[in-house]
C-alpha positions as CSV (number, residue, x, y, z in Angstrom):
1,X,-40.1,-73.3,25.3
2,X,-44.0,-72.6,26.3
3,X,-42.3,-71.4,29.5
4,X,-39.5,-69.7,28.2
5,X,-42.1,-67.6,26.4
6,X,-44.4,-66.8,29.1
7,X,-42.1,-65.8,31.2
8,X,-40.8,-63.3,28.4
9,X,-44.1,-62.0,28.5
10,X,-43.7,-60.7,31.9
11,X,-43.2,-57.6,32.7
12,X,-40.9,-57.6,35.5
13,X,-38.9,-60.2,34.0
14,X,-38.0,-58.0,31.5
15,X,-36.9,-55.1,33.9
16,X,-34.3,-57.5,35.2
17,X,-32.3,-58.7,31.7
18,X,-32.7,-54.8,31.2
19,X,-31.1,-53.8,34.1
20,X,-28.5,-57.3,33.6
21,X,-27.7,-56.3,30.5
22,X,-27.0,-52.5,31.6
23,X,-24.1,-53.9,34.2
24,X,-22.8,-56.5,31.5
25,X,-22.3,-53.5,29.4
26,X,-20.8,-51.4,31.5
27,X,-18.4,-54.1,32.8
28,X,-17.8,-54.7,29.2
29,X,-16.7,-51.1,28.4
30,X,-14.4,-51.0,31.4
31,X,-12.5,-54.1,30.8
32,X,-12.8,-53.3,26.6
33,X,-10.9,-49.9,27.0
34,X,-8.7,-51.8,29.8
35,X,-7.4,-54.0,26.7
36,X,-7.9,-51.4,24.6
37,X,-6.1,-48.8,26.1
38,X,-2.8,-51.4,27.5
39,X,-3.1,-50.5,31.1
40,X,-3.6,-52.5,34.6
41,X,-4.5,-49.3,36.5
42,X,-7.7,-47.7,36.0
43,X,-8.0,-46.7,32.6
44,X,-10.7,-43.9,33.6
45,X,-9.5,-42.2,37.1
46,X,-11.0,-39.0,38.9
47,X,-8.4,-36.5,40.0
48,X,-8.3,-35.6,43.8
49,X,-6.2,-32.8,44.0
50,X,-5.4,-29.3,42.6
51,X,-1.4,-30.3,42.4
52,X,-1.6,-30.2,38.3
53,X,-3.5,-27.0,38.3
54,X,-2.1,-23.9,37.7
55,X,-2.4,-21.2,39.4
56,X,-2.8,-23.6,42.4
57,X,-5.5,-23.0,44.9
58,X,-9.0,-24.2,46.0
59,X,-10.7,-20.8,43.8
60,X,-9.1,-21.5,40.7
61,X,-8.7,-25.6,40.9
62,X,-12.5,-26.2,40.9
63,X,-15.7,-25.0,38.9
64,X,-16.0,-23.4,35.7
65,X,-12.5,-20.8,35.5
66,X,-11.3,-19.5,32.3
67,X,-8.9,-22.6,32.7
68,X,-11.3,-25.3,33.0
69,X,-12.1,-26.4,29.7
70,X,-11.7,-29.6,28.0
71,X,-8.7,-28.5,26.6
72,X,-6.5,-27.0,29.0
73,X,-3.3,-28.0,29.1
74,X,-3.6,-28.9,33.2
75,X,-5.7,-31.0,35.5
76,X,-8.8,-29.9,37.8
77,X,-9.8,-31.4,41.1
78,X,-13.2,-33.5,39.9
79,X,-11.5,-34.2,36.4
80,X,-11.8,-37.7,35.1
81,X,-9.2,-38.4,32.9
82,X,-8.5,-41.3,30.2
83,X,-4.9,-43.3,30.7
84,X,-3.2,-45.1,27.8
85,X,-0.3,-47.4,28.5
86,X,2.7,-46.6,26.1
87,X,6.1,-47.7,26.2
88,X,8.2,-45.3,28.3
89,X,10.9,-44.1,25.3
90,X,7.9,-42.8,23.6
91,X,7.0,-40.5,26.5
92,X,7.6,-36.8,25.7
93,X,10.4,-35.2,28.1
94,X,10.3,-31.4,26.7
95,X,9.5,-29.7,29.8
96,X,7.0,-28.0,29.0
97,X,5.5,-29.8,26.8
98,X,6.0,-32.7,28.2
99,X,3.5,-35.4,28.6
100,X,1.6,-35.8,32.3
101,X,2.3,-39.5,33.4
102,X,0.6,-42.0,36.2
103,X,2.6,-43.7,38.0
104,X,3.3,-45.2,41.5
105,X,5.3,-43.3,44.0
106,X,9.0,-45.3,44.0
107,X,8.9,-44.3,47.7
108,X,5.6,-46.0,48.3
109,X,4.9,-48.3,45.3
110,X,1.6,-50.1,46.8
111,X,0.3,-46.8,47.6
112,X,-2.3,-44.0,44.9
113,X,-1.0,-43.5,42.1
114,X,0.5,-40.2,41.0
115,X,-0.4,-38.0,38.4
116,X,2.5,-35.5,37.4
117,X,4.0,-34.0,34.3
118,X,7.4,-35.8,33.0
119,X,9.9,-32.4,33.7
120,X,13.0,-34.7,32.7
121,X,14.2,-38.1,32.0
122,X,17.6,-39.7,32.7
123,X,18.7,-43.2,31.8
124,X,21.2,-45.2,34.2
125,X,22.2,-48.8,33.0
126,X,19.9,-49.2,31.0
127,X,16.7,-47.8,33.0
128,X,15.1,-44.6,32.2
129,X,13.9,-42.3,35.0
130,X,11.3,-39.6,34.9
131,X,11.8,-36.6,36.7
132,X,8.7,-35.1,37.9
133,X,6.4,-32.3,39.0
134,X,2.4,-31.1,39.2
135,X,2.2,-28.4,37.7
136,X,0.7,-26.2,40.3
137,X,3.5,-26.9,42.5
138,X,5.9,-24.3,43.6
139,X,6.5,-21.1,42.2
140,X,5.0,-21.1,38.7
141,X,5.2,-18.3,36.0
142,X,3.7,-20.6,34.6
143,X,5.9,-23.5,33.2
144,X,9.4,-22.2,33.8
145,X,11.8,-23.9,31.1
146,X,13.6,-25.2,33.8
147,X,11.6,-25.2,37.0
148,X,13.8,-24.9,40.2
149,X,10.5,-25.3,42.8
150,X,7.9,-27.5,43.9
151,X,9.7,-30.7,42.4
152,X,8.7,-34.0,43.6
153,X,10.8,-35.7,46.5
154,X,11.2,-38.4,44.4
155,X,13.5,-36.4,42.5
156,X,16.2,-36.1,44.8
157,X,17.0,-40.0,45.0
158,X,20.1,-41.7,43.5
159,X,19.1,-41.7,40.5
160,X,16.4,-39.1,40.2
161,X,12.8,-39.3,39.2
162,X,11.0,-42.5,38.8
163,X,12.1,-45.9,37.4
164,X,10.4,-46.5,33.9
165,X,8.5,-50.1,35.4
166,X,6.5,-47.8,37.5
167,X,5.1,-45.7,34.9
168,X,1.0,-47.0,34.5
169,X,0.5,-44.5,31.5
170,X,0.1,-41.1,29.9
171,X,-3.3,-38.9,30.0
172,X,-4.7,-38.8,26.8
173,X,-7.8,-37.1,27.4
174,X,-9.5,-35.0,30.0
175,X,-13.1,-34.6,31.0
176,X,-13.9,-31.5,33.6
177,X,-16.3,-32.0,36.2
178,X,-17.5,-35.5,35.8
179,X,-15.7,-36.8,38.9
180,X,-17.1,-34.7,41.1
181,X,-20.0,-37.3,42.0
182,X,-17.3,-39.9,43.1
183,X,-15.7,-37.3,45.1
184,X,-18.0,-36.4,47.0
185,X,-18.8,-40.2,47.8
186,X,-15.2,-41.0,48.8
187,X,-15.2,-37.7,51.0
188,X,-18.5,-38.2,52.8
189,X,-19.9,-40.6,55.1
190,X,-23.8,-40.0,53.4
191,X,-22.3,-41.7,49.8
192,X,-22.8,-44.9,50.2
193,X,-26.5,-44.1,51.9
194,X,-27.7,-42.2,49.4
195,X,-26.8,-45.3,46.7
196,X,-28.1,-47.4,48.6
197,X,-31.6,-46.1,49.6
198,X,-31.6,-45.2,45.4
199,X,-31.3,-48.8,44.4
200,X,-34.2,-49.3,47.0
201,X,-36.1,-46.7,45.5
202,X,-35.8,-48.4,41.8
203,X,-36.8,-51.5,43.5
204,X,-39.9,-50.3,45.2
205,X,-40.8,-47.9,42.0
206,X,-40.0,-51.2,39.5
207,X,-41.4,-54.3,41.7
208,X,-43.5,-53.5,44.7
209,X,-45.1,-51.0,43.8
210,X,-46.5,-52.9,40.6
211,X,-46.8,-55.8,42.5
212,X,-49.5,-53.7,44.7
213,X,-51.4,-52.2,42.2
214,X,-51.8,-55.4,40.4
215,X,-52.9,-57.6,43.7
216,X,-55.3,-54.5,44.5
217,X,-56.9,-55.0,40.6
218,X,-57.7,-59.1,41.5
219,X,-59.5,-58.0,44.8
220,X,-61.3,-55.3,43.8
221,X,-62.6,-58.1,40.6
222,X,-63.1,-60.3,43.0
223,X,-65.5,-58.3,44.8
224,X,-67.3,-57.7,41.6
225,X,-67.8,-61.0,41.0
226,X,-68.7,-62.4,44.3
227,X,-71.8,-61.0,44.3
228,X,-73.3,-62.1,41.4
229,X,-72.4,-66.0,42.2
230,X,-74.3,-65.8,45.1
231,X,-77.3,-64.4,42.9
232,X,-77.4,-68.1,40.9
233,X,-77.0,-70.2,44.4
């Protein structure tokens, strides 16, 4: 117990349960809003491409547009968005305002997930299947009541669109920008580097450097007090 508290009194002890606790509680978030949220993929995912954003294009998929606000109806490059699971008769089919769905391509189902809006539903013994589309795909005025352009090749199997098992979940929320960090460390080959030599950093700044500082306060006592015990020999 003597120990217990002495080592609780120690400075750099405490930096480590700080920065413990700090992963423990991140991990605990993700894995909460897992549960919470009823989902196996994700639940907060970064969105790679412009193919929900309309107009589509590089200019008006990224940065601040008069589209990219946390409220617009579409999806940005560098947008981190929040997936709930729900059970697929409750997903909203009214093209337009349909819901946008993730799920797994049927023609590669080990592959990325997709993230599309629901532009129809058919059900065939028993299974429903979602026809789908991104929203900056094809020619868009935008949001066509029945869109003839830029559908997804999944909708051209027997049946059309994708089978109601493959479905992860809705998007229930949208947060611009905030994936843009991941992004960039996916896309690039200095990512990982720059992590790294960070946690290296907070090392140095949180342990050596201390370490140093406190090693060169003993000597530099020492010194003082070397002299004057040679004075009483």
């Amino acid at each position: 117990m003597i120990a217990l508290k002495r080592l609780w009194k120690n400075d750099y002890f405490k930096t480590v349960v700080a920065m413990v606790l700090i992963v423990a509680i991140v991990l605990g978030s993700f894995f909460g809003l897992k549960i919470g949220l009823n989902v196996t993929y994700g639940p907060v995912v970064v969105v790679e491409s412009g193919s929900m954003c309309v107009p589509y294009g590089y200019d008006d998929c990224v940065g601040w547009t008069s589209l990219d606000h946390p409220f617009a109806r579409t999806l940005h490059t560098g947008d981190v968005i929040i997936i709930q699971g729900v059970n697929p008769k409750d997903l909203k089919t009214n093209y337009p305002n349909s819901d946008i769905i993730v799920f797994y391509d049927p023609n590669d189902p080990k592959g990325v997930p997709v993230i599309h809006r629901i532009i129809g539903a058919e059900t065939v013994n028993g299974i429903t299947y979602y026809r789908t589309k991104g929203d900056g795909n094809g020619n868009n005025n935008p949001y066509p009541e029945t869109p003839t352009s830029g559908l997804d090749p999944w909708d051209f199997n027997n049946p059309p669109g994708i089978p109601q098992d493959l479905v992860i979940g809705k998007v229930v929320m949208r947060i611009p920008w905030f994936g843009w960090l991941s992004l960039v460390m996916q896309k690039s080959n200095w990512g990982l580097p720059v992590i790294v030599a960070l946690i290296i950093l907070l090392v140095v700044v949180e342990f050596v450097i201390p370490i140093i500082r406190e090693q060169g306060k003993k000597t530099a006592q020492q010194n003082k007090i070397q002299p004057q015990s040679q004075m009483y020999l």
